[in-house]
C-alpha positions in Angstrom: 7.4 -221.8 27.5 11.1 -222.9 27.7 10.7 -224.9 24.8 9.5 -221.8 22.9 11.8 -219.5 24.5 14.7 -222.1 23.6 13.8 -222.2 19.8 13.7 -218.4 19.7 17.6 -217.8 21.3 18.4 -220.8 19.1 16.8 -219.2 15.6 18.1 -215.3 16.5 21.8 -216.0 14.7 20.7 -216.7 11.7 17.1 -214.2 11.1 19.9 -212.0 12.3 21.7 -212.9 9.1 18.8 -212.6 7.3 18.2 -209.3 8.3 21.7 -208.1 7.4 21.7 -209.5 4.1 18.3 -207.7 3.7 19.3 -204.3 5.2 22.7 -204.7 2.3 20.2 -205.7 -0.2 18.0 -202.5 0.5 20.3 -200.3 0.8 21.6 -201.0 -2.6 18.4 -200.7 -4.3 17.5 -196.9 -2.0 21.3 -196.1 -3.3 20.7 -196.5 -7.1 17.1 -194.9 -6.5 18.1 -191.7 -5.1 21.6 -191.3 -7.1 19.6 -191.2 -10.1 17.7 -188.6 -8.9 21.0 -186.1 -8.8 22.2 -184.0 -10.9 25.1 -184.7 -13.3 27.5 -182.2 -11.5 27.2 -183.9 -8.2 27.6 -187.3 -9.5 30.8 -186.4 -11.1 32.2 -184.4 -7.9 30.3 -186.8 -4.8 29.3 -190.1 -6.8 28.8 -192.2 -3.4 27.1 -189.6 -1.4 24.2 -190.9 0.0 21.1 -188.1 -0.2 21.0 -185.7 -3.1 21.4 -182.2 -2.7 20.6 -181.5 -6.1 17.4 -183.2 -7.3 16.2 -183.2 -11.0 14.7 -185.5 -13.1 16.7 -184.8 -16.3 18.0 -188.1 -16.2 14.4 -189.6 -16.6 13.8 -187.6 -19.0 16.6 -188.5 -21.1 15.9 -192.3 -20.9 12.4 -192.2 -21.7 11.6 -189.8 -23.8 14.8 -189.4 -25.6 16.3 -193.1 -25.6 13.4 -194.7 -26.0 14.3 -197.3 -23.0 10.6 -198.3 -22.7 10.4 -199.6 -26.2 12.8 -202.1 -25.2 11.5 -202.6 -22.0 8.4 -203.6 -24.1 10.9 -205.8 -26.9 11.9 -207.7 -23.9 8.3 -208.2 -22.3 7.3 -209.5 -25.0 10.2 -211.9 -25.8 9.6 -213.4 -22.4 6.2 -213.7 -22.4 6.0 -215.6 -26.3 8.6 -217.5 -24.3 6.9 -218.4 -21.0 3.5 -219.0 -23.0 5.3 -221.3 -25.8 7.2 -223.5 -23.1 4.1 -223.9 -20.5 2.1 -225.5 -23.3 4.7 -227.5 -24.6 6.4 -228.6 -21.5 2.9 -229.7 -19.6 2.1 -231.8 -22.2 5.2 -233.4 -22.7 5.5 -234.1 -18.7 2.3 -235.2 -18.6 3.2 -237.8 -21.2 6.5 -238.7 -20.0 4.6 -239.4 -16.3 1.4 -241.4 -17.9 3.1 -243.0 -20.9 6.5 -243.2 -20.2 7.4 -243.5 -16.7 10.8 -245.3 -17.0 12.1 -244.1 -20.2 10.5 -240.9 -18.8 12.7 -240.7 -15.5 16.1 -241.3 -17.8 14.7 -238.8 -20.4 14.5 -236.0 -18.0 18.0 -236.6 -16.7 19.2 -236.3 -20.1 17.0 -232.7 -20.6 18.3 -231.5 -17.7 21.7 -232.2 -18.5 21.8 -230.0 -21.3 22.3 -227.0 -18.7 25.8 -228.7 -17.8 27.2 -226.5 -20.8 27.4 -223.0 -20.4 25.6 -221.1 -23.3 28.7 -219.5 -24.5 29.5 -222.7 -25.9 26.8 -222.4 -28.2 26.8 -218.9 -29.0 28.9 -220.0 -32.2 26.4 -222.9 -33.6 23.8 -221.0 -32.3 24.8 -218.0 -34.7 25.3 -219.7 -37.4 21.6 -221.7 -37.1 20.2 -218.4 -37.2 21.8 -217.2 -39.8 20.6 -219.8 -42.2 17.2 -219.7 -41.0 17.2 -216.1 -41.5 16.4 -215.5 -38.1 19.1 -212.8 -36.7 17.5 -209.0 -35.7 13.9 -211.5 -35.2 12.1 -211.8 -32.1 11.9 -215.6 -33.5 15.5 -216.2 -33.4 15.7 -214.6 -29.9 12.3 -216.5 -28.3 14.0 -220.0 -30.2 17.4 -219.9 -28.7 14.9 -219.4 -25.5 13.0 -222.3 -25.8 15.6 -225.2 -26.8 17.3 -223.2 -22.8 13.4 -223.0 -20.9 12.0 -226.6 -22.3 14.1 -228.8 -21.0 14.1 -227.7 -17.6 10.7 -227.1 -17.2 9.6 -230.3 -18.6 11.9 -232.2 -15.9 10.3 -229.3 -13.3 6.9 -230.3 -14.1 7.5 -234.2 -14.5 8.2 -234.8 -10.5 4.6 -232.2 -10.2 2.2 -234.0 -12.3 4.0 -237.7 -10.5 1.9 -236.0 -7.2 -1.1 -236.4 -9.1 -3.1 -239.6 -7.3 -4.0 -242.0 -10.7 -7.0 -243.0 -8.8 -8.6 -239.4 -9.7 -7.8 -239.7 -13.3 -9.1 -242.9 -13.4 -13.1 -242.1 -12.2 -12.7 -239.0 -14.1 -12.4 -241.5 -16.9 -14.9 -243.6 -15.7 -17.2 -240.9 -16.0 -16.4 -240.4 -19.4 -13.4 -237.5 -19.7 -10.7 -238.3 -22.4 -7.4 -238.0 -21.7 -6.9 -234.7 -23.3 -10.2 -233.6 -20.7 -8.0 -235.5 -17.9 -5.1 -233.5 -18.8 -6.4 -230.1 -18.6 -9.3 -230.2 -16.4 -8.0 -232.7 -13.6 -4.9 -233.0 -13.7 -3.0 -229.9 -14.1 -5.1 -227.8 -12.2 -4.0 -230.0 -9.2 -0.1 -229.0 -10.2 -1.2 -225.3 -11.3 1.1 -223.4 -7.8 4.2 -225.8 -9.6 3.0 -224.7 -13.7 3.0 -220.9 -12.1 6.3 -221.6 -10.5 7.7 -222.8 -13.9 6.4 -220.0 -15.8 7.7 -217.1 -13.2 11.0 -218.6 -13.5 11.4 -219.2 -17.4 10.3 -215.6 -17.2 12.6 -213.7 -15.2 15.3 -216.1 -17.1 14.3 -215.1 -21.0 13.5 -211.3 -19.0 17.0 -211.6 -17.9 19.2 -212.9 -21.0 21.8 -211.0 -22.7 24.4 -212.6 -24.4 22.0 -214.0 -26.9 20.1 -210.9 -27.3 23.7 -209.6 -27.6 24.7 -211.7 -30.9 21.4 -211.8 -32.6 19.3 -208.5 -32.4 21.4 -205.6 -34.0 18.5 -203.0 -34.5 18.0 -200.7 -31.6 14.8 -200.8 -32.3 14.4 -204.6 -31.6 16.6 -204.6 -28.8 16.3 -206.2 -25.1 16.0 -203.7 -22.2 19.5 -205.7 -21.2 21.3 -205.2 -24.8 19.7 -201.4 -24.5 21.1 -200.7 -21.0 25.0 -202.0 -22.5 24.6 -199.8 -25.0 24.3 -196.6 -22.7 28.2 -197.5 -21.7 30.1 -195.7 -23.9 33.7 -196.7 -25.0 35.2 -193.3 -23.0 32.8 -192.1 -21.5 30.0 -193.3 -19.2 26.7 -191.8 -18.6 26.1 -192.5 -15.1 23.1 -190.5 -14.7 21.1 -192.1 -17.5 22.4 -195.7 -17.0 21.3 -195.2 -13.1 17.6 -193.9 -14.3 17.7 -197.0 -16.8 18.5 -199.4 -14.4 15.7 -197.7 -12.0 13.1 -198.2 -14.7 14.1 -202.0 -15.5 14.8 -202.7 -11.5 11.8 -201.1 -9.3 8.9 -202.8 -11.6 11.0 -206.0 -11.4 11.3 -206.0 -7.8 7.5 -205.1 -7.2 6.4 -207.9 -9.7 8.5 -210.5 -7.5 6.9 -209.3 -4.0 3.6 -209.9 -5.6 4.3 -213.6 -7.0 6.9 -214.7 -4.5 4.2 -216.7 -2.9 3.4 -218.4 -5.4 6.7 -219.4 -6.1 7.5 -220.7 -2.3 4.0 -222.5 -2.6 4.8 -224.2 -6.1 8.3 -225.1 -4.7 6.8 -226.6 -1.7 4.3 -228.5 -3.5 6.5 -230.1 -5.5 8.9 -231.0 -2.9 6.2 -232.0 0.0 4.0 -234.4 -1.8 
């Protein structure tokens, strides 16, 4: 019972720091929530007061059915997805290889994948251009979910490499006795084993290609095509600034994304862990 009490006086400092950090976190997300709900007037005269006096939802309004901000909620939906679907297929394979073919080579290969996020991308948002433009690929949702790709592979293949090295051989190997390929091995022994680590790739290469703006910055130029984060720059004008539509924006982009996480964070923790433990 002392023991127990012990580890609770000795754990309070820092859950107490955990709560802060959540109460700040909160508060910030309550803050934009109900200043989006006020009117323009009293977010000109009382822009940090707390609880609006003067509720409308004009500012809704505005952003969806005027701005159009769920078409490029939708542009950037399905820019991330094309680009979680392509990069799960092609880094599972390729880990899979690199851990069954090629452990060695495989172990310096992935140091030199991962080493391509030393260099921040706005070192290569001039090359990067000027590939696009002679592929013909600016203002396409190829030229966006490409740029994506040669970012999300490489880290998810040297994710997924130290996942599918928890695999025991010994399982592969009576599969294989009784028959499977290695293509059968692949998908119906071995990755299901790593599948909390495969979701845990895919949420993150997600939220990352959800998240991206500089590239979606230099190659989509149609509003029609563009990002929800290019489409939420744009509503900061060069004078003025629409606070009332940029706060229902970021309400729109911001509540669904914070939902989604609660849902899927335990997957994440339990694909971290996974890879980690084992």
């Amino acid at each position: 019972m002392n023991r127990r009490l012990a580890r609770r006086f000795a754990a309070a400092p820092a859950y107490a720091f955990l709560t802060v950090l959540a109460v700040v976190w909160v508060f910030r997300l309550l803050w934009i929530l109900l200043s989006s709900v006020k009117g323009s007037t009293e977010l000109a005269t009382d822009p940090i007061g707390f609880w609006p006096t003067d509720f409308t939802l004009d500012h809704y309004t505005h952003v969806l059915f005027e701005l159009g901000i769920l078409g490029n909620l939708g542009n950037s939906l399905l820019i991330a997805l094309s680009t979680t679907l392509v990069t799960i297929v092609v880094s599972t394979t390729c880990a899979y290889g690199i851990v069954r073919f090629f452990p060695r080579v495989g172990q310096k290969l992935t140091q030199i994948l991962i080493s391509t996020y030393m260099f921040p991308p706005i070192l290569l948002a001039v090359p990067y251009t000027l590939i696009m433009i002679s592929l013909g690929l600016i203002n396409t949702y190829a030229g966006l979910v490409l740029a994506y790709l040669s970012f999300s592979i490489p880290y998810a293949v040297w994710m997924l490499t130290a996942f599918y090295q928890t695999v025991p051989l010994e399982i592969e190997e009576a599969a294989q006795v009784d028959g499977a390929g290695r293509f059968r091995v692949f998908a119906t022994i071995a990755s299901p084993i790593v599948a909390p680590g495969i979701v845990a790739t895919a949420i993150y290469t997600f939220i990352n290609s959800f998240n991206e703006f500089l590239f979606a910055l230099l190659f989509i130029n149609d509003s029609d095509r563009m990002p929800i984060t290019v489409a939420l720059y744009s509503l900061s004008g060069s004078e003025v600034l629409d606070w009332g539509a940029m706060l229902a924006a970021s309400v729109v982009v911001v509540v669904p994304s914070v939902l989604f996480f609660l849902l899927i964070q335990r997957h994440i923790a339990a694909g971290l862990s996974e890879g980690s433990v084992k």
